[in-house]
C-alpha positions in Angstrom: 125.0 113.0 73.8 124.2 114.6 77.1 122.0 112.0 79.5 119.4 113.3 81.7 119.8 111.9 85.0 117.0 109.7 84.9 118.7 108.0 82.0 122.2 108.0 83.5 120.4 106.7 86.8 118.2 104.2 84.5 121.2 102.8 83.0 123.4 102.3 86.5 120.8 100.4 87.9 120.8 98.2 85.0 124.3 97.8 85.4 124.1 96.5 88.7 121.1 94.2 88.3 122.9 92.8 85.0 125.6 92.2 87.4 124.0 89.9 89.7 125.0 91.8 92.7 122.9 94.0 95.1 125.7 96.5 95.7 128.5 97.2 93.3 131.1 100.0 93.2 131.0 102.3 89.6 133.4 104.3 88.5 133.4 108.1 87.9 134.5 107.4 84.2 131.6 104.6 84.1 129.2 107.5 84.9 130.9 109.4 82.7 130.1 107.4 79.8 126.7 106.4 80.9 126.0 109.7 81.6 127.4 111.4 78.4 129.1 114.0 80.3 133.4 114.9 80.6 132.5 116.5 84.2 130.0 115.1 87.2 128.4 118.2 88.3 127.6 118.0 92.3 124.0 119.5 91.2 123.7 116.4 88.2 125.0 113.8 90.5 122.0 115.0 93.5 120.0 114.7 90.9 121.0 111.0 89.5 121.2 109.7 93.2 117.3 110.9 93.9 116.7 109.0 90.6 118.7 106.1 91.1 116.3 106.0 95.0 113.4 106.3 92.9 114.5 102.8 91.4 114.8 101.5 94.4 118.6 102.1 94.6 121.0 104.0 96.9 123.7 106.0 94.7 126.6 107.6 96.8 130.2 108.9 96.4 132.8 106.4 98.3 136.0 107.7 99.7 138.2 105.6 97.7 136.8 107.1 94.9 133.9 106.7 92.4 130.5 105.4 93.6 128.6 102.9 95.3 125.1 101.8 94.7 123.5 99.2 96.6 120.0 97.8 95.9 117.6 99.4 99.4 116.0 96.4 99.6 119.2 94.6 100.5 118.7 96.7 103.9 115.1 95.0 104.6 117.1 91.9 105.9 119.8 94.2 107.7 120.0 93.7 111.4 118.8 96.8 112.8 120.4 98.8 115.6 118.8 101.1 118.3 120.2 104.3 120.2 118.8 101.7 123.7 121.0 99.2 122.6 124.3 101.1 121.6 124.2 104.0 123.8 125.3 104.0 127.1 122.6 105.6 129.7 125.0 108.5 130.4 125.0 108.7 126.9 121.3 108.9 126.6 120.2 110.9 129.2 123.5 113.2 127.8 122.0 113.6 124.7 118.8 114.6 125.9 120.3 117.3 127.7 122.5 118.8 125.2 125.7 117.7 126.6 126.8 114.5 124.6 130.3 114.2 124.4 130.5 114.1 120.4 134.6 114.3 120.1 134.5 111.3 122.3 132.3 109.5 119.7 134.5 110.7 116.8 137.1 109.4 118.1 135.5 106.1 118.8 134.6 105.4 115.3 137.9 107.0 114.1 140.1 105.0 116.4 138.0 102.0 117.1 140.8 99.7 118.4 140.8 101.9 121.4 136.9 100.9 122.1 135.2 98.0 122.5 134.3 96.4 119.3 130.6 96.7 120.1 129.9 93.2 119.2 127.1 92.5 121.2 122.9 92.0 119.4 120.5 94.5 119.5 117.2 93.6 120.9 
């Protein structure tokens, strides 16, 4: 039987709080089977991740494959981090103008060991 995605977001949630965890990683043949569907429909999934939000959850694909879902109140206690703090003033005053170098960031986050590991707290 075919789920809505309210149900098949319903019953991920409750897998994760039955878990004990705040963040878990599901399987594509997990929501498969919750969902009561052979194929995950880009459309269908949209639709169960603005579901699974409305529960208070964040639902996303993950690179290695399958899903992640993690509990958005678990970010209420995150550290947060501001463009004042992590940009650079060139940076800033680069962006404002249009002319941010954005290959140079890309290649910061995709090479990181050639940057510095940004370790420093955010006021």
């Amino acid at each position: 039987m075919r789920r809505s995605a309210y149900e098949t977001a319903l019953l991920i949630v409750v897998i994760v709080v039955r878990s004990g965890q705040n963040r878990a990683r599901i399987s594509a043949k997990t929501v498969r089977i919750l969902s009561g569907r052979r194929n995950l429909q880009a459309s269908f999934m949209t639709a169960v991740a603005t579901e699974t939000l409305d529960l208070g959850y964040a639902f996303f694909s993950i690179a290695v494959g399958g899903f992640g879902c993690i509990q958005v109140q678990a970010l209420e206690t995150a550290k947060a981090v501001t463009a004042k703090a992590r940009l650079t003033a060139q940076e800033r005053n680069d962006l404002s103008g249009g002319k941010l170098d954005f290959d140079g960031l890309e290649k910061e986050i995709l090479e990181p060991d050639s940057e510095d590991s940004g370790d420093d707290q955010d006021d």
